[in-house]
N, C-alpha and C positions, 0 to 999 in steps of 0.2 A: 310305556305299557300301561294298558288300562287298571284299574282295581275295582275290586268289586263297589267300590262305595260309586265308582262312576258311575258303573251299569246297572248298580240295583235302585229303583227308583225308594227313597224316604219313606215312612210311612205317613199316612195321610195326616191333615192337619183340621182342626174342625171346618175351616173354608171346605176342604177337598169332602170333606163327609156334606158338608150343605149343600152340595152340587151334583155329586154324586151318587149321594146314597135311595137306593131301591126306593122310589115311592111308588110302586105301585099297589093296587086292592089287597085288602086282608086274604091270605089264607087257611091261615089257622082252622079255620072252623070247617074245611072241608072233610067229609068222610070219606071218599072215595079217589080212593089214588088216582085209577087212571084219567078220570075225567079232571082231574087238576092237571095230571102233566099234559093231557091233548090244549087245554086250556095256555100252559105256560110255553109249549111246541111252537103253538099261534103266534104266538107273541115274539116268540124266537125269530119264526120265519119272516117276520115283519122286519124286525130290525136286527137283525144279526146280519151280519154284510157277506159275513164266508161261513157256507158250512152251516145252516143250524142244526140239520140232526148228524149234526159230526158227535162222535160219543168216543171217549175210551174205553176200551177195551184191556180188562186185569184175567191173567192166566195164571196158569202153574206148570214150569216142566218136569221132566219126569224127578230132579235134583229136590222139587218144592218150591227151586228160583220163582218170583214172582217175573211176570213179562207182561209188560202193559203197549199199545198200539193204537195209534186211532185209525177207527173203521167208520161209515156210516150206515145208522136207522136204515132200514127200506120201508118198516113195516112195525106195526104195534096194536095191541088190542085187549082186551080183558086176560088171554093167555101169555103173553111176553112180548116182549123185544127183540125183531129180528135182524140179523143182515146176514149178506152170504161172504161167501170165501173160498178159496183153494183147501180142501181137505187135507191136501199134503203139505201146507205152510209149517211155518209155525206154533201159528194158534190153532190150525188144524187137527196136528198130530197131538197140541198138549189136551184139546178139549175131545177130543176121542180118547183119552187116555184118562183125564180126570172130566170129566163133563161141568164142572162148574165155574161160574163169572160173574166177575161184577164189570160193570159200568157207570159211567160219570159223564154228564153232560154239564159242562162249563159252556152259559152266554153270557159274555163277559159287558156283552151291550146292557145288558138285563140284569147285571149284576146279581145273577141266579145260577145253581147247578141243582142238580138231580143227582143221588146216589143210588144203585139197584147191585141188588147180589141173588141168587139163586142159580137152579139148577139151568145147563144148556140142553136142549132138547135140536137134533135135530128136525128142519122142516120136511114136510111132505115131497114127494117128486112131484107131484103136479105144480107145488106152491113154488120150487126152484126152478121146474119148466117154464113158467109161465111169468118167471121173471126174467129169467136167463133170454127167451126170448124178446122180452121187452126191451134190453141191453142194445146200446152202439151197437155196428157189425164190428167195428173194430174189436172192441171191448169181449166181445164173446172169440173171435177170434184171440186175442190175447189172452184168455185164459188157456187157451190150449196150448199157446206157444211158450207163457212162463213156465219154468221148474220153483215156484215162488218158494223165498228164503232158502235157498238152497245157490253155491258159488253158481259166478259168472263170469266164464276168461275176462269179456269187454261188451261195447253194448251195442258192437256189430254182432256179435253173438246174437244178440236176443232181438236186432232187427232183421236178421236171417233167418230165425224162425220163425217167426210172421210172417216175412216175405214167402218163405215156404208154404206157411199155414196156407197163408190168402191165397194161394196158388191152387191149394189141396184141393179145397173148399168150392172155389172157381164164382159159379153167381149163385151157386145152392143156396141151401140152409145151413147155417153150423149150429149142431144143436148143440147141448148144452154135457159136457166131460163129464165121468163118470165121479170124477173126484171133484168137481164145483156144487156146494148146493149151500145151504141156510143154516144156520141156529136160528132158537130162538129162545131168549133168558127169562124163562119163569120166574118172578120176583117172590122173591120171602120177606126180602125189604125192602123198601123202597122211603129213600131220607129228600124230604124237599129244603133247600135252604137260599135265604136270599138277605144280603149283605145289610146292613144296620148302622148307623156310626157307632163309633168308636170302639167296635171287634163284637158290641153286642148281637150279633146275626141273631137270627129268626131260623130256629130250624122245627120240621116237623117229621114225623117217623110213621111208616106202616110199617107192622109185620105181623107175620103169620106163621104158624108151625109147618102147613102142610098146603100146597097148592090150590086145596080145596075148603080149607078154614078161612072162617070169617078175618077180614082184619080188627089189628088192634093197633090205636091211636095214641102217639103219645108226642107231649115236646120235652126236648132238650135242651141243655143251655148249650151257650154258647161255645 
């Protein structure tokens, strides 16, 4: 039987930091969040091999349990970060119910994350029309057929309801479920950090009181 000392890799050794560790350009001195992270995005989608705007996603249920998932980015701009979802999910019900999240973007290639918390604001219907359209036919089809987080006898079930959907549907349009649409997470914070030898990281922080206050810049230790 395995133990943990087999599968948890060491911690690193100065060789492993001389090789590994973040060289890339100074950030510090940036003032402006979001044109650092389109900038660090860039960089992502270059070398990140799976997923770069893959992001976690932290909730709360109705208990206070925290519930964390990963979703992906579709979308981001001076107002938040968005992606969409089943309203009836999990993180559906919990963020209609408590409207706020953070997020964490870990590129492990990049030896970089992004931290973000604020409020979740629903997207517009045109902005989840006009995505939801852009969607596989599959993929929109299948949002109609899951009951997402919610049981499932077996996964002839849930390939019978596709089968049905796609039937329903025929060569139409499927438009886009009453219950499928957008967040989008207004940041209050927003923490950039990127790895250092020997555990000293480099972190930096924006925040703000109120969605429409300036930010305020600070670093942090490690």
């Amino acid at each position: 039987m395995s133990t943990a000392d087999d599968l948890i890799p060491p911690s690193p050794t100065a060789a492993d930091y001389a090789k590994t560790a973040d060289q890339g350009p100074a950030f510090i001195d940036a003032d402006e969040p979001f044109e650092l992270f389109a900038a660090w995005m860039k960089e992502a989608r270059a070398k990140e091999i799976n997923d770069s705007n893959g992001m976690a996603l932290a909730t709360v249920d109705e208990t206070g349990l925290p519930d964390v998932r990963m979703v992906l980015l579709k979308d981001f701009d001076p107002r938040g970060f968005v992606f969409y979802t089943n309203f009836e999910s999990a993180k559906g019900r919990q963020l209609l119910a408590n409207p706020q999240a953070a997020l964490l973007f870990h590129w492990k290639s990049l030896r970089r994350q992004v931290r973000i918390r604020g409020a979740a604001h629903q997207v517009s219907a045109a902005e989840a029309d006009a995505y939801f359209a852009a969607r596989d036919r599959g993929a929109r089809i299948g949002a109609w057929a899951s009951d997402q987080s919610r049981p499932m006898a077996d996964r002839f079930d849930l390939e019978g309801r596709v089968a049905q959907k796609a039937a329903e549907f025929g060569l139409g349009e499927v438009p886009r479920p009453a219950h499928w649409s957008g967040w989008r997470v207004a940041p209050l914070a927003i923490e950039f950090w990127r790895d250092r030898p020997f555990r000293l990281h480099e972190r930096l922080t924006f925040t703000r009181a109120t969605h429409d206050a300036p930010w305020t810049k600070a670093r942090l230790y490690p």
